[in-house]
C-alpha atoms as one frame of an Amber mdcrd trajectory, in Angstrom:
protein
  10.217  68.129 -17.140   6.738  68.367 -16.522   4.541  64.865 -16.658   0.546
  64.746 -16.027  -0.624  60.847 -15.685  -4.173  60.014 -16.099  -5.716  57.250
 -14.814  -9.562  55.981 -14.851 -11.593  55.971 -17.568 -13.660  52.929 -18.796
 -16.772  52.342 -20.044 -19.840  52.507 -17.855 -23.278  52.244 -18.390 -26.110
  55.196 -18.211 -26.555  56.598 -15.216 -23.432  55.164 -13.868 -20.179  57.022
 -11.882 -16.305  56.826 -13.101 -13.766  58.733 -10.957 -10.554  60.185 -12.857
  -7.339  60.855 -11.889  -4.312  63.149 -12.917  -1.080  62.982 -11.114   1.474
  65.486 -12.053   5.211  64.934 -11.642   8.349  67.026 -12.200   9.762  70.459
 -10.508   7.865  73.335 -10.518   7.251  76.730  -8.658   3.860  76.435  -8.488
   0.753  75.067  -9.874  -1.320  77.985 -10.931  -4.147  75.928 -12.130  -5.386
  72.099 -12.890  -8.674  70.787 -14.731 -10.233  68.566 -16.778 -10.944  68.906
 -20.622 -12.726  66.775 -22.823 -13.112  66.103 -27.000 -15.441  64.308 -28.704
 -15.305  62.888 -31.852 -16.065  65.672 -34.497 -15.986  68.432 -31.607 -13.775
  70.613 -30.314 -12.048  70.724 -26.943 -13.857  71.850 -23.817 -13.206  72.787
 -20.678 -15.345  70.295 -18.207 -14.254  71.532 -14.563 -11.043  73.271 -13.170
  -9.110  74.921 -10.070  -8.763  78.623 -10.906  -5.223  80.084  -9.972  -7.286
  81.852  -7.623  -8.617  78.307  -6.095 -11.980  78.429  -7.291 -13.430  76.022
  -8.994 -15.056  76.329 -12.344 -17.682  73.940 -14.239 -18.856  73.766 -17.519
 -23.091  73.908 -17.558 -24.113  70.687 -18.932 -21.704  68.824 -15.942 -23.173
  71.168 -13.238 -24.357  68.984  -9.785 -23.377  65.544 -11.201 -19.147  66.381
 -11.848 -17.168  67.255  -8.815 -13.719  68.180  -9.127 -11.264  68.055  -6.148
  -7.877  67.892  -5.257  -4.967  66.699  -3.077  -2.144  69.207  -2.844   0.212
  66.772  -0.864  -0.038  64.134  -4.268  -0.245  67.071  -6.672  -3.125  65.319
  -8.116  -6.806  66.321  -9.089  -9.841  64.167  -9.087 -12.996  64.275 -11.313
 -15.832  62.393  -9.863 -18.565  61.439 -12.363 -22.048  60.847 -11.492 -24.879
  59.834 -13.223 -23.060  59.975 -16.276 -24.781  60.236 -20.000 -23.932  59.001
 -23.336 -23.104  62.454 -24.237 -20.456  62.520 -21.850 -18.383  60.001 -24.171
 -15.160  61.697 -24.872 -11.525  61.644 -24.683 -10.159  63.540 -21.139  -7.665
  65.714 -20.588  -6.098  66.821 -17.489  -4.784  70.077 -18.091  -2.153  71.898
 -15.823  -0.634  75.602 -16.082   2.705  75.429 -14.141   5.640  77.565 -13.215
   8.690  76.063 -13.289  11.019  79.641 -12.958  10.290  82.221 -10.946  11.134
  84.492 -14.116   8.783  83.746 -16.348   4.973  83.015 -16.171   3.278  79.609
 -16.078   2.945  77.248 -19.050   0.842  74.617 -19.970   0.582  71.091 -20.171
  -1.487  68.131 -21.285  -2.039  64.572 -19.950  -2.027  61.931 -22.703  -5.953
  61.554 -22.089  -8.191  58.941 -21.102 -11.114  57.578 -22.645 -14.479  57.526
 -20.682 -17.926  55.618 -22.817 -20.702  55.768 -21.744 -23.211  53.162 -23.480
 -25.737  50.460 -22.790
C-alpha cells in the first residue's frame, strides 16, 4: 500500500508565499517520479512542477521563477514553495507519485487526497 499525505495549503493573500508538502509512505522499488498538480474549479487538471524519472525538474509556464519544487529523498517527501502567489493560482493540489512496487512490472500511479491553496484579498 502506497499513501501520499499532503500538508500546507491555506489561504494567503496576493503576493504572498505557502510551502506544500507530500510525504509518501508504503514499500516500493523505487520512486520514478513525484510532482505537483493542480484543478480549478471548472478546469481541468494540470501539471504545476515535477521530478522527472530522469531527476529533472519540470514547470508549467505560468509558475516559472516564483514555484520551486524540491525534495528530500531520506523523508520520501517533495516540497512546493510558492512565491508571490496570484489569485489565479487558487486551486485544489495534488501530489502525484509514479512508483514501483515489483521489480516485474512498471511503475504506477498515485494521488494525494489534495490540498486546497486561496489566494484572495
Amino acid at each position: 500500500q502506497v499513501q501520499l499525505v499532503e500538508s500546507g495549503g491555506g489561504l494567503v493573500q496576493p503576493g504572498g508565499s505557502l510551502r506544500l508538502s507530500c510525504a509518501a509512505s508504503g514499500s516500493w522499488v523505487s520512486i520514478n517520479a513525484m510532482g505537483w498538480y493542480r484543478q480549478a474549479p471548472g478546469k481541468q487538471r494540470e501539471l504545476v512542477a515535477e521530478f522527472t524519472s530522469g531527476g529533472s525538474t519540470n514547470y508549467a509556464d505560468s509558475v516559472k521563477g516564483r514555484f520551486t519544487i524540491s525534495r528530500d529523498n531520506a523523508k520520501n517527501t517533495v516540497y512546493l514553495q510558492m512565491n508571490s502567489l496570484k489569485p489565479e493560482d487558487t486551486a485544489v493540489y495534488y501530489c502525484n507519485a509514479n512508483i514501483r512496487r515489483s521489480y516485474y512490472r512498471g511503475g504506477d500511479n498515485y494521488w494525494g487526497q489534495g490540498t486546497q491553496v486561496t489566494v484572495s484579498s
